[in-house]
C-alpha positions in Angstrom: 58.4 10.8 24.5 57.5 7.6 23.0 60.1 6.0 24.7 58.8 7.1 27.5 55.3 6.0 27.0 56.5 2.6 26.2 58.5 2.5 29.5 55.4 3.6 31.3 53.5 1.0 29.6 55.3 -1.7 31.3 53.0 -1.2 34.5 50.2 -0.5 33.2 47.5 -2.2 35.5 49.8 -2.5 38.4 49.8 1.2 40.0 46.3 1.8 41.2 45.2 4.2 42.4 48.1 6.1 40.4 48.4 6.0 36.9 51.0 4.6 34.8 53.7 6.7 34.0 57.4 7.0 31.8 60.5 8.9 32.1 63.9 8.9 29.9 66.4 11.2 30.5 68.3 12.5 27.1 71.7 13.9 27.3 72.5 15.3 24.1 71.0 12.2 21.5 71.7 9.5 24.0 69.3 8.1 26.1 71.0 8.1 29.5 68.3 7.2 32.2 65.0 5.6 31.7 62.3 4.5 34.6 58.5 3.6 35.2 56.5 3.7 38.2 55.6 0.5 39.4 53.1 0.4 41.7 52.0 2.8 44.3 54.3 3.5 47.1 56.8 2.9 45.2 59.4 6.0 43.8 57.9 7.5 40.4 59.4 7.4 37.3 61.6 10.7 37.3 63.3 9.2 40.1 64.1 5.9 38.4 65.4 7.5 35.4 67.5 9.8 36.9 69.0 6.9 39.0 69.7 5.2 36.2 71.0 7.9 34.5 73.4 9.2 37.4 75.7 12.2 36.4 74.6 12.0 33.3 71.8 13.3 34.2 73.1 17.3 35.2 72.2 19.2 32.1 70.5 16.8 30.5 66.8 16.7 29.6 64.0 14.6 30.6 60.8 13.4 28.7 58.1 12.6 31.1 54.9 11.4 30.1 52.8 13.3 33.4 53.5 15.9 34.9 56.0 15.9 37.5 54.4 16.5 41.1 55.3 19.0 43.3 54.0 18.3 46.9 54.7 15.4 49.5 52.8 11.9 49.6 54.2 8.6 50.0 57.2 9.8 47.8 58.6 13.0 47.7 58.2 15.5 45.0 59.6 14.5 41.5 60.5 18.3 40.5 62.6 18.7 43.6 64.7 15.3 42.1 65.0 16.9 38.6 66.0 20.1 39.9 68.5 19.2 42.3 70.1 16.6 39.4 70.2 19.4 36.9 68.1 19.0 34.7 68.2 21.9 31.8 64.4 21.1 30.3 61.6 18.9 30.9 59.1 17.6 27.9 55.3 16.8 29.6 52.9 15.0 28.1 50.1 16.2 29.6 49.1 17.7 33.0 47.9 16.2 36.1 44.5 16.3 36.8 45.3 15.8 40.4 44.1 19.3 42.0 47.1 18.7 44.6 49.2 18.7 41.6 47.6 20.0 38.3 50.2 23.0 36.6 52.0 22.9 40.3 54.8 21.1 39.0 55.5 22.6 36.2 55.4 25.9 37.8 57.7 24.9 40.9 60.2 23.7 37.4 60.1 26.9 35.7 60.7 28.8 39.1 63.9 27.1 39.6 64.6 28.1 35.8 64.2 24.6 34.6 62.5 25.1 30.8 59.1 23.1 30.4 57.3 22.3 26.9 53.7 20.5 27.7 51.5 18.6 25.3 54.1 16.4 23.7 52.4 13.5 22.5 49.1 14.7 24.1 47.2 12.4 22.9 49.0 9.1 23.5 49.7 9.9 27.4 46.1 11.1 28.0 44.9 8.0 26.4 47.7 5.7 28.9 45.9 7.0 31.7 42.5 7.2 30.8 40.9 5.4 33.9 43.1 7.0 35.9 41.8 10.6 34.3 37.9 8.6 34.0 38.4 7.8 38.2 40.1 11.0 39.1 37.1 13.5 37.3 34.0 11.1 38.3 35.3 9.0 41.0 33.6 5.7 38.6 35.8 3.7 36.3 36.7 3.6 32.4 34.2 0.7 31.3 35.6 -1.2 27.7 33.6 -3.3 26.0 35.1 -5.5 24.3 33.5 -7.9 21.6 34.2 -10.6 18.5 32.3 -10.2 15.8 32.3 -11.6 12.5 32.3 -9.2 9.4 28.4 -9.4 9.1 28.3 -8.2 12.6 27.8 -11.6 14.6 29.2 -12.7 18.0 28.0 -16.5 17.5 25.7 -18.5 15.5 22.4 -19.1 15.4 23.1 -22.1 18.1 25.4 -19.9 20.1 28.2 -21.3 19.0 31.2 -18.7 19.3 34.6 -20.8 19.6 36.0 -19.7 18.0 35.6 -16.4 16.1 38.5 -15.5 16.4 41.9 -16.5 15.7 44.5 -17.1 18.3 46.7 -14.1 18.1 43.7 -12.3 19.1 43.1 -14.3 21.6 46.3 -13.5 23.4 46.2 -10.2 22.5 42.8 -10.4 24.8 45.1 -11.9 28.0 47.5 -8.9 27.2 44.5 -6.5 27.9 43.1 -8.7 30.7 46.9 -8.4 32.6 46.6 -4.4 32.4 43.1 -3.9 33.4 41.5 -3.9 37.4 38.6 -6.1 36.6 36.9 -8.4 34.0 33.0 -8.0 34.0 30.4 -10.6 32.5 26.7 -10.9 33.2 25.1 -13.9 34.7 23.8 -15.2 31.1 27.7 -15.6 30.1 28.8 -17.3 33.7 26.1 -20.0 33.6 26.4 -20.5 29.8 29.9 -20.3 29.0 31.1 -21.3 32.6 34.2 -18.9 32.1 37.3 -18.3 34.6 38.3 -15.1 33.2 41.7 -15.3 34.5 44.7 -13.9 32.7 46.7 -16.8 30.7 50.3 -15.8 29.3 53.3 -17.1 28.6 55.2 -15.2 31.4 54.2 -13.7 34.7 50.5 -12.1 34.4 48.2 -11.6 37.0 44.3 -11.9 37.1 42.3 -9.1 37.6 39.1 -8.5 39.9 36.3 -10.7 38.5 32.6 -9.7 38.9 29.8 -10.9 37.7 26.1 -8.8 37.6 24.0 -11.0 38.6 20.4 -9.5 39.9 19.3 -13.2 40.2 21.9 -15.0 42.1 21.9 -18.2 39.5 25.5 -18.4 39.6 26.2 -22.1 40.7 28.4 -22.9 44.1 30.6 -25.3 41.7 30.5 -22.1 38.9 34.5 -22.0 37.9 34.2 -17.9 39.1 33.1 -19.6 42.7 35.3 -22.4 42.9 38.0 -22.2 40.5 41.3 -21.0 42.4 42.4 -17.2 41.8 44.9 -14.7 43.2 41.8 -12.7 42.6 38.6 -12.2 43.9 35.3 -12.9 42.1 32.6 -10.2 43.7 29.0 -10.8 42.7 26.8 -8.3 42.3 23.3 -8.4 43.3 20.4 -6.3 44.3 19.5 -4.9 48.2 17.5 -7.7 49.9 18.4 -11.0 47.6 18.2 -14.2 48.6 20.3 -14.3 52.0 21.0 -17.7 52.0 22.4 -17.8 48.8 24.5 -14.6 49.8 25.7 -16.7 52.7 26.7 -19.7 50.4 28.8 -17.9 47.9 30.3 -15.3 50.6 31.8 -19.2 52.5 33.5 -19.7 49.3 37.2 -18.8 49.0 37.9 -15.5 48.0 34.1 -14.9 47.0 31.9 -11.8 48.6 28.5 -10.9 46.9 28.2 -7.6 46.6 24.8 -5.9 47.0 23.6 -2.7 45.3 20.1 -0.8 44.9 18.0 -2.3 41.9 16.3 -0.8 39.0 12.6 -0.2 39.2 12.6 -3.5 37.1 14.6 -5.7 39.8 17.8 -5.6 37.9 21.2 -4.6 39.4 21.3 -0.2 38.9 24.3 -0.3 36.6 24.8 3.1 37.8 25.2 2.2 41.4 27.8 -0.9 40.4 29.8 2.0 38.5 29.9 4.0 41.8 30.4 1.2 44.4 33.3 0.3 42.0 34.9 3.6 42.1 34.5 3.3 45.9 36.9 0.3 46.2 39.4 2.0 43.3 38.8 0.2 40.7 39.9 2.1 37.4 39.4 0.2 35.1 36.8 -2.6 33.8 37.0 -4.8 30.7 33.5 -5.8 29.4 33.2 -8.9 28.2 29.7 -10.0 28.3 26.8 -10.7 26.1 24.5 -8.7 24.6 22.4 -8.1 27.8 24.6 -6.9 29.7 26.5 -4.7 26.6 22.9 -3.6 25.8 22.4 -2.2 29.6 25.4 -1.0 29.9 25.2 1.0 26.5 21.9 2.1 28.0 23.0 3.6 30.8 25.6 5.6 28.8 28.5 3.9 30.5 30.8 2.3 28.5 34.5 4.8 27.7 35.9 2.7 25.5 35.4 -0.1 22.7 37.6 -2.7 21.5 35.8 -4.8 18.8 37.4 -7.9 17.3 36.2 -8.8 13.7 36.9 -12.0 12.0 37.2 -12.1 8.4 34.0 -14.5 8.8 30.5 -14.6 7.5 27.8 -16.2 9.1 25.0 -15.4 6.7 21.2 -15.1 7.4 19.5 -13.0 10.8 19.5 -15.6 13.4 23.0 -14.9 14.2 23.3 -13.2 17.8 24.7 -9.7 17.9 26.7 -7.4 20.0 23.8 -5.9 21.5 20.2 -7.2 22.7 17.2 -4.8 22.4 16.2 -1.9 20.7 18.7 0.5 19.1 19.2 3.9 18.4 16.6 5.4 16.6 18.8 7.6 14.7 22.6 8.1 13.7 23.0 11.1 15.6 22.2 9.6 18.5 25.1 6.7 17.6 28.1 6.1 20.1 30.9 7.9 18.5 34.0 6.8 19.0 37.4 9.2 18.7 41.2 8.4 18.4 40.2 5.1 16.5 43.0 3.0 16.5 43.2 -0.6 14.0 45.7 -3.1 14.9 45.8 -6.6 12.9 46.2 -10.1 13.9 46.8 -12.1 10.8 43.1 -12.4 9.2 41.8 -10.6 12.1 41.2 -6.8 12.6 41.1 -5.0 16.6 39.3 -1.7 16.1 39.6 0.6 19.4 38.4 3.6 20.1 37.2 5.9 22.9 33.7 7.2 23.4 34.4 11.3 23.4 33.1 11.9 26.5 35.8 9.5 28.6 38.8 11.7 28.5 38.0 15.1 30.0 40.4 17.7 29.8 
C-alpha cells in the first residue's frame, strides 16, 4: 500500500475535483502493474495499473489506496476492470465518501467473489485526500496554515525583518507544497508589504496555483507583482459587497485578475466564512495559508484552518517585540487550544517542519 500511496502522490494537486489516488498490482511478491490518476477525466488508477500489468494481472492482487467505484462517470467503473482482469483480492485504504460510491465498490467486488480487506494504511490515504474528504463533507476547502517561526516563537524581528528564517531546503520544500495545493492565500498586509508573487519555483515542471489575496480594503496596487506579474494562474481578490467600483474595474482590466466580492463582517472586513464557501463553489480543495498574523489570527477565529505546517528555525530572536504567528488575543485557556492529531516532524538540516491536522478536518 505504500507503494501505492507514493504512486498516488505523484498527482497530488492535479485531479480536482477528484482526489489523488494509487494502485499496484502484486502477483505473488512482484510488483507487476502500478498506476495514478492523473487528472480528472482521465482513466483511474486501477485501470493504469492493470495496463501496465497486462496478464500478469489475472490472479493477482491489487493495493488501492480508495475504494474502487462502481458506477459510470466520465470513466467507467474501476471494479468492473479488476474483475474482468482477474483479480483474486483487493487491499482498500479507505472508503469513498462519495455517496454515489461509498461501500458500493467493494460490495459489487465481493459479489463477483473478489476478496476485499479495507483500512490498510487508514491513516496515510485518509490524510492523501484530506481536501478532497474536507470539500466532499462540507462543500468548503482544507485551509493550512503554514508559518516560520524561530524557536522562541517569532516569525520576524522587531523591524519585520523575516528573510530569512529559514534555511533553503525549507524553502523548497515550501514550492513542493505550493505545486500540490489549489490556491496560495495572503492578506493585504503581506501583498503591500512583502510585494510577493506566490508562484511555484522548482527545478522541474511545477505549476502555480490559484492566488488570492483578502483584501476588505482594496489597497493592493495596479503595479502589485499578484496584479501584474505574469501567471499561468489567476490572482482573485477578495473584497467586500459594494467596494470601491472603480477600483474593481481597474484590477478586473488586468490580465488574468477578477476581484472577487463577498458579504462583510459587521466590522467591514471580508466574512472569512463566506470566502470559505464561495471557494468551495468554484472547487477549490485546497488552500495554503501563508499570511501574517492578521489574517492567521481571523482565520483561527473563525475556526477554519484543517491543517498546520509550522517551520521552526533553530534561531532566537530574544526579547518581546518580535512579531508572532498570530495577532490579537489568545485563547483564554488550554482546553480551548487547537489540537492538532497525526503530528508529523520532518527535518531540513537545522530546520524542523512540524504538521499536523486539526481533529475536526478529516471526518469519517
Amino acid at each position: 500500500m505504500r507503494l501505492a500511496l507514493e504512486q498516488a502522490q505523484t498527482a497530488v494537486g492535479r485531479t480536482t475535483p477528484n482526489p489523488p489516488v494509487g494502485a499496484v498490482i502484486v502477483q505473488g511478491d512482484e510488483v507487476v502493474g502500478r498506476g495514478f490518476h492523473p487528472k480528472a477525466g482521465e482513466p483511474h488508477a486501477e485501470v493504469f495499473a492493470l495496463r501496465d500489468a497486462g496478464e500478469c494481472a489475472r490472479g493477482a492482487e491489487a493495493y488501492v489506496t480508495l475504494e474502487p467505484c462502481s458506477h459510470h462517470g466520465r470513466t467507467p467503473p474501476c471494479c468492473d476492470a479488476l474483475i474482468a482482469a482477474g483479480i483474486s483480492r483487493v487491499y482498500v485504504g479507505l472508503i469513498d465518501p462519495n455517496p454515489q460510491v461509498r461501500g458500493q465498490g467493494v460490495e459489487r467486488l465481493r459479489a463477483a467473489g473478489v476478496e476485499v480487506e479495507v483500512g490498510v494504511l487508514e491513516v496515510e490515504c485518509r490524510r492523501l485526500i484530506a481536501p478532497f474528504l474536507k470539500h466532499m463533507t462540507s462543500g468548503r476547502p482544507l485551509f493550512i496554515l503554514k508559518s516560520a517561526i524561530t524557536l522562541d516563537g517569532n516569525t520576524a524581528t522587531n523591524r519585520g525583518h523575516s528573510q530569512w528564517i529559514t534555511n533553503e531546503s525549507s524553502r523548497a520544500h515550501v514550492h513542493q507544497v505550493r505545486d500540490q495545493v489549489d490556491a496560495i492565500m495572503v492578506g493585504s498586509g503581506t501583498a503591500l508589504r512583502d510585494n510577493p508573487r506566490l508562484t511555484t519555483r522548482l527545478s522541474s515542471a511545477g505549476r502555480d496555483p490559484v492566488r488570492i489575496v483578502v483584501d476588505s480594503r482594496l489597497q493592493v496596487p495596479l503595479d502589485a507583482n499578484l496584479v501584474s506579474h505574469h501567471s499561468a494562474a489567476p490572482t482573485w481578490i477578495v473584497t467586500v459587497e459594494g467596494a470601491d467600483g472603480q477600483k474593481i474595474a481597474a484590477l478586473n482590466r488586468c490580465d488574468n485578475v477578477e476581484v472577487v466580492q463577498v458579504r462583510a463582517t459587521p466590522s467591514g472586513q471580508v466574512d472569512l466564512c463566506a470566502l470559505a464557501d464561495m471557494l468551495g463553489q468554484r472547487n477549490i480543495q485546497s488552500v495554503l495559508v501563508e499570511g501574517g498574523s492578521i489574517l492567521n489570527h481571523s482565520l483561527f477565529k473563525a475556526g477554519l484552518f484543517d491543517r498546520a505546517m509550522i517551520y521552526v528555525a533553530p534561531k532566537l530572536l530574544g526579547g518581546q517585540d518580535g512579531l508572532g504567528m498570530f495577532s490579537g488575543h489568545g485563547v483564554e485557556s488550554l482546553d480551548q487550544a487547537l489540537t492538532l492529531t497525526d503530528v508529523r516532524v520532518t527535518t531540513f538540516g537545522g530546520d524542523v517542519l512540524i504538521e499536523g491536522e486539526v481533529q475536526t478536518c478529516l471526518p469519517d
